[in-house]
C-alpha positions as a Markdown table, in Angstrom:
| # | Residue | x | y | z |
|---|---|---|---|---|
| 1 | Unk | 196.0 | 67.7 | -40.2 |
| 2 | Unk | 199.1 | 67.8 | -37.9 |
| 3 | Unk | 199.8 | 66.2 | -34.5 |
| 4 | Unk | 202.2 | 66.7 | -32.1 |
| 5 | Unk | 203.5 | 63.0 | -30.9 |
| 6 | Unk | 204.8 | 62.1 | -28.1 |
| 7 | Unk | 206.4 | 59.2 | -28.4 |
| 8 | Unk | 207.3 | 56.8 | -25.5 |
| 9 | Unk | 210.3 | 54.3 | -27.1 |
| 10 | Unk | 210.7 | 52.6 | -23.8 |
| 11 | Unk | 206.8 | 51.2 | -23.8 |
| 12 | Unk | 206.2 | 47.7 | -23.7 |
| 13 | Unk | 209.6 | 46.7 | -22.2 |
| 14 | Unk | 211.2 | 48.7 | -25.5 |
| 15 | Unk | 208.6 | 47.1 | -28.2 |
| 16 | Unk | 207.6 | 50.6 | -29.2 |
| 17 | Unk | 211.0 | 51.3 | -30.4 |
| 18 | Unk | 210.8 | 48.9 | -33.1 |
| 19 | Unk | 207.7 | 49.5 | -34.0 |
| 20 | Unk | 208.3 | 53.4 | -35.1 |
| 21 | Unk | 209.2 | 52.8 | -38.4 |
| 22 | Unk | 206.2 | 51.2 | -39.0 |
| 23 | Unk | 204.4 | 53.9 | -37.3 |
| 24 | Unk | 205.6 | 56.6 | -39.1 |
| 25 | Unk | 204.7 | 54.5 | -42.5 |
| 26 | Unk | 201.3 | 54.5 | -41.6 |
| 27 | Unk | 201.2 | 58.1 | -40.5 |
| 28 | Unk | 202.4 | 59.3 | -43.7 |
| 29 | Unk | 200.0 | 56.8 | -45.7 |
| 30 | Unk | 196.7 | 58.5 | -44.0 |
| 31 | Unk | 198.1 | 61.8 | -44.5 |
| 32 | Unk | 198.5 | 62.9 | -41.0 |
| 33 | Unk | 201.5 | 65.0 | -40.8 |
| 34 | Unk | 203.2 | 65.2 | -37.5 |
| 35 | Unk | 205.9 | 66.2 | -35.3 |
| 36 | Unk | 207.7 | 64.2 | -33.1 |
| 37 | Unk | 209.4 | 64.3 | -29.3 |
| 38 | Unk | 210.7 | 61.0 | -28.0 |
| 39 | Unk | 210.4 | 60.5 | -24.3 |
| 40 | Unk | 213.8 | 60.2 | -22.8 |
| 41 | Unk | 213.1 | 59.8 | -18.5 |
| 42 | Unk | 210.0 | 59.6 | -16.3 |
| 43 | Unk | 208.2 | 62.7 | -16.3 |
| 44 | Unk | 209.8 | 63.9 | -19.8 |
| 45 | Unk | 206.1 | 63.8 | -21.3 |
| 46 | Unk | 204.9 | 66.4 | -18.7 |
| 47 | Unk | 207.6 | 69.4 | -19.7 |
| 48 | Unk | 207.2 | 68.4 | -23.5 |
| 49 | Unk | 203.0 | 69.3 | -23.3 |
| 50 | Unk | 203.6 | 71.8 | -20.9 |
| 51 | Unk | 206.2 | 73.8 | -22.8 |
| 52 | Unk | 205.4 | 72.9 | -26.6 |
| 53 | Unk | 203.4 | 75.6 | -28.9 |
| 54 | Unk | 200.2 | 73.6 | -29.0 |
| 55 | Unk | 198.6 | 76.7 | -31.5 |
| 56 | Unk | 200.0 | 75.2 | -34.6 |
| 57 | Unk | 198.4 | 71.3 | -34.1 |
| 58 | Unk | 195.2 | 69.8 | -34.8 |
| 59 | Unk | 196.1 | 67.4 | -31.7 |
| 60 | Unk | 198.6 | 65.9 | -29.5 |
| 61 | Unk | 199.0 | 61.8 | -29.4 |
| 62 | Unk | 200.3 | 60.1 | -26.6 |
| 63 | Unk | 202.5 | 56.9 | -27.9 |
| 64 | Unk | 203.0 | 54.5 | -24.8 |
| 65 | Unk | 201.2 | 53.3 | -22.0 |
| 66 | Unk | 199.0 | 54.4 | -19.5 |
| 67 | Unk | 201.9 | 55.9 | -17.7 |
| 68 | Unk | 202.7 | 58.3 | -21.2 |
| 69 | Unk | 198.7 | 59.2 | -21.3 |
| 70 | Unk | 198.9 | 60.4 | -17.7 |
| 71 | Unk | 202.0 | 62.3 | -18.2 |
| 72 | Unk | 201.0 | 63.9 | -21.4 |
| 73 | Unk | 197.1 | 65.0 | -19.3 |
| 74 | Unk | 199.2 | 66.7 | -16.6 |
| 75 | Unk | 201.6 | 68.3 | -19.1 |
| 76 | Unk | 198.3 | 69.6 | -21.1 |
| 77 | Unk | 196.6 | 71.0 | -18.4 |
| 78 | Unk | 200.1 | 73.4 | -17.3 |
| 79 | Unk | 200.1 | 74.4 | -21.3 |
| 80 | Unk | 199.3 | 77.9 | -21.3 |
| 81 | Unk | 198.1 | 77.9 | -24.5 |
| 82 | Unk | 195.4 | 74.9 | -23.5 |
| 83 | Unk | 192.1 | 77.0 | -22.5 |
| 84 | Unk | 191.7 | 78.7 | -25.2 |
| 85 | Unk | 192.8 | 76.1 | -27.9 |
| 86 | Unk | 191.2 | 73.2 | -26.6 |
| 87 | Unk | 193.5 | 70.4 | -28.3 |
| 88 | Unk | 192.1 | 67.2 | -28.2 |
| 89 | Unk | 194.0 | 63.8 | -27.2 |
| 90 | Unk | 194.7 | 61.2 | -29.0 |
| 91 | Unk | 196.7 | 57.4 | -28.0 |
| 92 | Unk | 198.3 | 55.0 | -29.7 |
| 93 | Unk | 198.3 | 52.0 | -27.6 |
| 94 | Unk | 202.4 | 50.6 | -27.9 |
| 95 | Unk | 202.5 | 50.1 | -24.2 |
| 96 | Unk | 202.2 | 47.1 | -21.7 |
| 97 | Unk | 198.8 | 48.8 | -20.0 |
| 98 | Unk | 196.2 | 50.4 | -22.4 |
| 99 | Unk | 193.3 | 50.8 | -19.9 |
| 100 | Unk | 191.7 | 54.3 | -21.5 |
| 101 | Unk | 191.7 | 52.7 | -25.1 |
| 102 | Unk | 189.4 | 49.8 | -24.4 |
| 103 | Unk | 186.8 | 52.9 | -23.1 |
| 104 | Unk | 187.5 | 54.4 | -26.7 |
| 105 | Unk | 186.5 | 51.0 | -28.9 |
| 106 | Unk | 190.8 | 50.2 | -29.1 |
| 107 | Unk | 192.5 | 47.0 | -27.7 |
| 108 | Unk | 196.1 | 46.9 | -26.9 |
| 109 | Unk | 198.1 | 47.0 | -30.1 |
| 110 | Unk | 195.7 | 48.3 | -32.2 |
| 111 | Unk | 197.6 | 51.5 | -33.2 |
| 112 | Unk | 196.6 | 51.5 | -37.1 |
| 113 | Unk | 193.0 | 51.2 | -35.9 |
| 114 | Unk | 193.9 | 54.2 | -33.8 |
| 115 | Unk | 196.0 | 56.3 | -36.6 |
| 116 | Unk | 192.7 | 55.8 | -38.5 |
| 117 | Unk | 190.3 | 57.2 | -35.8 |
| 118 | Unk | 192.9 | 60.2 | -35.7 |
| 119 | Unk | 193.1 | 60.7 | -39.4 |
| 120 | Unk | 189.0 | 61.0 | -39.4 |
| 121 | Unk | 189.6 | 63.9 | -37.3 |
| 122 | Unk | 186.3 | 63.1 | -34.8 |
| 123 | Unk | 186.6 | 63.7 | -31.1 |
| 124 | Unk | 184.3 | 63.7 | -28.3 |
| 125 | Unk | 184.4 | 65.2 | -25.0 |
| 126 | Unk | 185.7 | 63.1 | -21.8 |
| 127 | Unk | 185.9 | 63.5 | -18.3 |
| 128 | Unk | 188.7 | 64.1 | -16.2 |
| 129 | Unk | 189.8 | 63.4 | -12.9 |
| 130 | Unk | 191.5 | 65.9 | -10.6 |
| 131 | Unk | 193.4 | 65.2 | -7.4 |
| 132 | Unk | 194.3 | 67.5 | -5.0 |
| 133 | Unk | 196.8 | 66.2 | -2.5 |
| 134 | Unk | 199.5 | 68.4 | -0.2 |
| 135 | Unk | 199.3 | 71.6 | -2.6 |
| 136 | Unk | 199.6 | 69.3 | -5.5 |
| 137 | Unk | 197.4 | 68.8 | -8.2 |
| 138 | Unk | 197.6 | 65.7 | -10.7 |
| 139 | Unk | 194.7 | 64.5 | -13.6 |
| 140 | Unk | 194.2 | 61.1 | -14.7 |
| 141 | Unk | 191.9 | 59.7 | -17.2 |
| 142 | Unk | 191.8 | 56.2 | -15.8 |
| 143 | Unk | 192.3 | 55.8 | -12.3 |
| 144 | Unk | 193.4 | 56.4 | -8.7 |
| 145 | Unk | 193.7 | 54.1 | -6.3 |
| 146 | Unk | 195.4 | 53.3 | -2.6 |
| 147 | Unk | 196.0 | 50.9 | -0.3 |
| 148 | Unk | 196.0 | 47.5 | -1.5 |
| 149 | Unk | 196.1 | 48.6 | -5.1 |
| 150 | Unk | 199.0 | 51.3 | -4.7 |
| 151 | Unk | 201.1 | 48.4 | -2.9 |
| 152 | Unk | 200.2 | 45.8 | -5.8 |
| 153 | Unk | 201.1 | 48.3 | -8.2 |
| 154 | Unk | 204.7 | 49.3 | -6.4 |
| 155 | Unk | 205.5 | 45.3 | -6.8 |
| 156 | Unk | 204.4 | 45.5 | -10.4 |
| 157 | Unk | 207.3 | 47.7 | -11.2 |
| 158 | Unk | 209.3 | 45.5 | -10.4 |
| 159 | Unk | 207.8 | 42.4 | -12.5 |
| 160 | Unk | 207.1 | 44.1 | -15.8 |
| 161 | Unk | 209.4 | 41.8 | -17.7 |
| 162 | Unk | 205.6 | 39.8 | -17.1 |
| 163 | Unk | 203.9 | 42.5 | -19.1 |
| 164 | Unk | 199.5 | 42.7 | -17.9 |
| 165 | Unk | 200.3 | 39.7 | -15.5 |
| 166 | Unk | 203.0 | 41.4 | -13.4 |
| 167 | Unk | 200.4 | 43.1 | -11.8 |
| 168 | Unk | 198.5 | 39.5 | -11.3 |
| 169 | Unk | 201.7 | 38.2 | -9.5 |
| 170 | Unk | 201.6 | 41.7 | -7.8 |
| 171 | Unk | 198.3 | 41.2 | -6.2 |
| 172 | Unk | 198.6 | 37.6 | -4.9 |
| 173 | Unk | 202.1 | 38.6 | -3.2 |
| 174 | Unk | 199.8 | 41.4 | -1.6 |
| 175 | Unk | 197.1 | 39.4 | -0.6 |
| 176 | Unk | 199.5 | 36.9 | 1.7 |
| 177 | Unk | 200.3 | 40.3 | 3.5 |
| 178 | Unk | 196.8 | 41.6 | 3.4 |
| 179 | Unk | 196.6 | 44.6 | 6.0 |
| 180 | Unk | 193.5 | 47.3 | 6.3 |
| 181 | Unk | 193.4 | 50.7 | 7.7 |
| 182 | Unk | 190.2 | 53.3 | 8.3 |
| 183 | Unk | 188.6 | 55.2 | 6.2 |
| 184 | Unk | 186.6 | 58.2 | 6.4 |
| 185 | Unk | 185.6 | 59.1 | 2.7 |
| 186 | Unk | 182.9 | 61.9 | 1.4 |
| 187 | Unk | 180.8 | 61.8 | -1.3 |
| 188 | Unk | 179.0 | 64.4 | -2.6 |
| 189 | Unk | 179.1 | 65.6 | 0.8 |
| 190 | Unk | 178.0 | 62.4 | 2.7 |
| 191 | Unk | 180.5 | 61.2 | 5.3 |
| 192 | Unk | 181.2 | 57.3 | 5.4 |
| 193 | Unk | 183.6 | 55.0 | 7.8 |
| 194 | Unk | 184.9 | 51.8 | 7.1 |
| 195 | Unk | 187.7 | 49.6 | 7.8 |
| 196 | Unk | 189.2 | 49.5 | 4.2 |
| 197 | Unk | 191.3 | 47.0 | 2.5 |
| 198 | Unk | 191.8 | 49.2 | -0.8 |
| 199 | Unk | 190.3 | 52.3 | -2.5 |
| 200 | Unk | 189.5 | 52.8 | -6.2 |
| 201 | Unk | 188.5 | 56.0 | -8.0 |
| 202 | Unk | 187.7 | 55.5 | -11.5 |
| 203 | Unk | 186.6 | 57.2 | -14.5 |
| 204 | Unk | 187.6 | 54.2 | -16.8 |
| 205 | Unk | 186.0 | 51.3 | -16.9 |
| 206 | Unk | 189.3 | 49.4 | -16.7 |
| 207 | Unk | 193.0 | 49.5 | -14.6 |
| 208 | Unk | 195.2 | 46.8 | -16.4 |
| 209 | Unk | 193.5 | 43.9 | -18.1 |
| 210 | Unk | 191.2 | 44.6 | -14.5 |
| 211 | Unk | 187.0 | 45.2 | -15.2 |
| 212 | Unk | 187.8 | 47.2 | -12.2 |
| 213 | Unk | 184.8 | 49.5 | -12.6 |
| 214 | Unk | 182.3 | 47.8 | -15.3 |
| 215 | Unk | 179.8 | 50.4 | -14.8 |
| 216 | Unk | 182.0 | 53.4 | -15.1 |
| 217 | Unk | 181.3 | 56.2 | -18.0 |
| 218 | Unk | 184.4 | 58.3 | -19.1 |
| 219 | Unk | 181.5 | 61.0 | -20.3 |
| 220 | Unk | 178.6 | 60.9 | -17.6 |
| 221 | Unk | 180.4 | 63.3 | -15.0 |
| 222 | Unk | 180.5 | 61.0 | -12.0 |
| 223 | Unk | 183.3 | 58.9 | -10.8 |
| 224 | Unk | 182.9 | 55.5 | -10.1 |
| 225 | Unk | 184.6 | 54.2 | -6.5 |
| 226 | Unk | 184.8 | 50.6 | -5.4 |
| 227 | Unk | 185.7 | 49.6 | -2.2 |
| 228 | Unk | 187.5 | 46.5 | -1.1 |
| 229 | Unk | 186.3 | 46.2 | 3.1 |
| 230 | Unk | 188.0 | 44.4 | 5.7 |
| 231 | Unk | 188.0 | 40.3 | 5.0 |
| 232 | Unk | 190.0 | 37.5 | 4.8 |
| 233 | Unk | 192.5 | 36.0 | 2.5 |
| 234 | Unk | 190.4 | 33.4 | 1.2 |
| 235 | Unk | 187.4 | 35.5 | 0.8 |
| 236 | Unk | 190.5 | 37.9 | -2.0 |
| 237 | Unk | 191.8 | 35.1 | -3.5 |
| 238 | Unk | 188.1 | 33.4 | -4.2 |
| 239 | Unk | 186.7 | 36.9 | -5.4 |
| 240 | Unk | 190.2 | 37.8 | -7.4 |
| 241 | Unk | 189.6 | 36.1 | -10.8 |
| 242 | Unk | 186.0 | 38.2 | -10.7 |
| 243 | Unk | 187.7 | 41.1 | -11.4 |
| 244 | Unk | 188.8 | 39.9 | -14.9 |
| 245 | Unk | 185.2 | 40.2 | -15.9 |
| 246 | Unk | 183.5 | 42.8 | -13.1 |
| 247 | Unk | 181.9 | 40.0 | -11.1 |
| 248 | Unk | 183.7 | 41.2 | -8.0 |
| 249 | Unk | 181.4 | 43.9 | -7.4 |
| 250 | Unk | 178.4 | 41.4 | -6.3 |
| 251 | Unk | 180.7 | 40.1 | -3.5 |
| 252 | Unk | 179.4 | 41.3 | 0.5 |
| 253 | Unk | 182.9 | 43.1 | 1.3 |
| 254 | Unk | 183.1 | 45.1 | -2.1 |
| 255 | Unk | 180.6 | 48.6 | -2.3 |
| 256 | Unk | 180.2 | 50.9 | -5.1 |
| 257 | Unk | 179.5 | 54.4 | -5.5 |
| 258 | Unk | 179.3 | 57.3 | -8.0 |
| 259 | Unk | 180.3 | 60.9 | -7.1 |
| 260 | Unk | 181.5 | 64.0 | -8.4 |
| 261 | Unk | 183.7 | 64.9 | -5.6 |
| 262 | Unk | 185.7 | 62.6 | -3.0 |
| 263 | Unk | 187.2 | 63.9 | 0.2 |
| 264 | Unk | 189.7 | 60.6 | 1.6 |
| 265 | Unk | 191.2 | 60.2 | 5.2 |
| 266 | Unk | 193.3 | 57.8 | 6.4 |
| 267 | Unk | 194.1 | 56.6 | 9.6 |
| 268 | Unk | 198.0 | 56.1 | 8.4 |
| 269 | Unk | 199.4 | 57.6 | 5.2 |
| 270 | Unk | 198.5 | 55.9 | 2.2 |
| 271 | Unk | 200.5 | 56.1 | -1.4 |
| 272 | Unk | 198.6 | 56.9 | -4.7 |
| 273 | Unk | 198.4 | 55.4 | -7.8 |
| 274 | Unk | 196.9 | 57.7 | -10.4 |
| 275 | Unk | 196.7 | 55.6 | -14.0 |
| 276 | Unk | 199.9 | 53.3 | -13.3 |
| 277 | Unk | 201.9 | 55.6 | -11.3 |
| 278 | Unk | 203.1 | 56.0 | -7.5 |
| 279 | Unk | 202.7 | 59.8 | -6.1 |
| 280 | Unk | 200.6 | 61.4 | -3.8 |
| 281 | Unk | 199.9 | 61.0 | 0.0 |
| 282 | Unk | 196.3 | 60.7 | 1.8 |
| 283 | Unk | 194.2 | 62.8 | 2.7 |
| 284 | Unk | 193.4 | 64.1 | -0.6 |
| 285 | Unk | 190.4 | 65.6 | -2.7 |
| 286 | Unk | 189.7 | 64.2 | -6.6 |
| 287 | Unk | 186.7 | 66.0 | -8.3 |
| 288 | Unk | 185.2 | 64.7 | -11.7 |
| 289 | Unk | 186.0 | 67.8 | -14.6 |
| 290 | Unk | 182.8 | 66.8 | -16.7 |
| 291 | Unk | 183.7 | 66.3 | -20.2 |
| 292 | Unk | 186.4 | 68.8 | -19.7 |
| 293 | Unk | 189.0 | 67.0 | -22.1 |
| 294 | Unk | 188.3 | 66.1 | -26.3 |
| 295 | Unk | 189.9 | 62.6 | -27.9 |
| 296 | Unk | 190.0 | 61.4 | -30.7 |
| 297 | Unk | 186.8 | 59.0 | -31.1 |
| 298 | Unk | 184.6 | 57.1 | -33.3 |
């Protein structure tokens, strides 16, 4: 077989960089031949996918973080050559946030367990996320969030020296400034009104080293939405370490729901975070594309 890699040498605060060589030996050992584009700037992953001759591959890998995945989705899905091919995915997990790979059976780090799920050459169909937002269009495999979450996550650029705990620090710094807003959200066509603390869309079980959404299918066509209500700061901060192991979603001020399509408004503007990064304004539409992607699998 061949791949197409894209290869992210800045993932992991520059880990991934060093770790090529051994990459490449491992590669050539299972007899997957490949060629390879390094990632130079943010966004470089989307023009690579979107512009490469996908016809002559077997698949294309994403090398990095969540933040590579989500650029090499979005540079898949402006391939023109994508419809009729139907190239499946594949990850190898060299970055600081792994979230789809624990959905696939792969922890962070694990890449030769991943080269070896590639080299079998099985795949199985995924879903998809799609947002819509200001005549924009984005996919994610993971998440989307706003509010409390897109703010945490904007501070955790800033502390990723601290690798998965940045965003930890991110979200206690949030919860001393902790702010909500109203929502108006449809689901499946049923209109709900809260006053909302956060907002997360997932399709992924996990965002960081976060059970965000511990009942979430990346193959059952639904998206799975938790809700963080208005509350105080000591009702966060008690529910917080929940959310390392999905207990969160029992507490009164957290609801869950499944849809297929979500319509969000906001009484002020709120900034997105789709699978790590920060684009995107409220209102916006995301729809669940059912198994409309293949991966590499078990």
């Amino acid at each position: 077989m061949k791949i197409l890699l894209i290869y992210n040498p800045y993932a992991g605060h520059g880990k991934a960089k060093k770790l090529f060589p051994e990459i490449e030996k491992e590669l050539i050992r299972k007899e997957v031949k490949f060629d390879i584009q390094f990632t130079e700037y943010r966004g470089h992953a989307v023009e690579i996918v979107r512009d490469a001759d996908i016809s002559s591959y077997d698949g294309i890998i994403a090398a990095g973080g969540d933040g590579t995945l989500f650029e090499v989705i979005n540079g898949l899905y402006k391939n023109e050559y994508r419809k009729k091919l139907k190239i499946p995915l594949g990850v190898l997990p060299i970055g600081t946030g792994n979230a789809f790979c624990r959905d696939i059976g792969l922890k962070t780090d694990e890449w030769k367990e991943s080269i070896a799920l590639i080299s079998g050459k099985k795949t199985r169909p995924v879903d998809v996320g799609k947002i819509t937002t200001h005549g924009q269009i984005y996919y994610f495999l993971n998440i989307v969030g706003l509010g409390f979450v897109a703010d945490a996550n904007k501070d955790a650029q800033k502390l990723k020296i601290f690798g998965n705990f940045s965003y930890t620090l991110a979200v206690l710094y949030e919860i001393i400034k902790l702010g909500n807003y109203e929502l108006e959200m449809k689901l499946d066509g049923k209109i709900i009104n809260r006053e909302n603390i956060f907002v997360e869309v997932s399709n992924s079980r996990y965002t960081a080293n976060f059970l965000m959404a511990p009942d979430a299918k990346i193959d059952d066509g639904y998206l799975d939405i938790t809700l963080l209500n208005k509350t105080t700061r000591r009702k966060v901060l008690k529910a917080f370490p929940k959310i390392f192991n999905g207990e969160h979603i029992h507490e009164d001020d957290i609801e869950t729901f499944k849809a297929k399509k979500i319509e969000i408004k906001t009484s002020v503007p709120k900034v997105l975070t789709p699978d790590g990064e920060l684009l995107g304004l409220t209102p916006i539409t995301i729809e669940c594309l059912h198994k409309a992607v293949s991966v590499f699998w078990r």
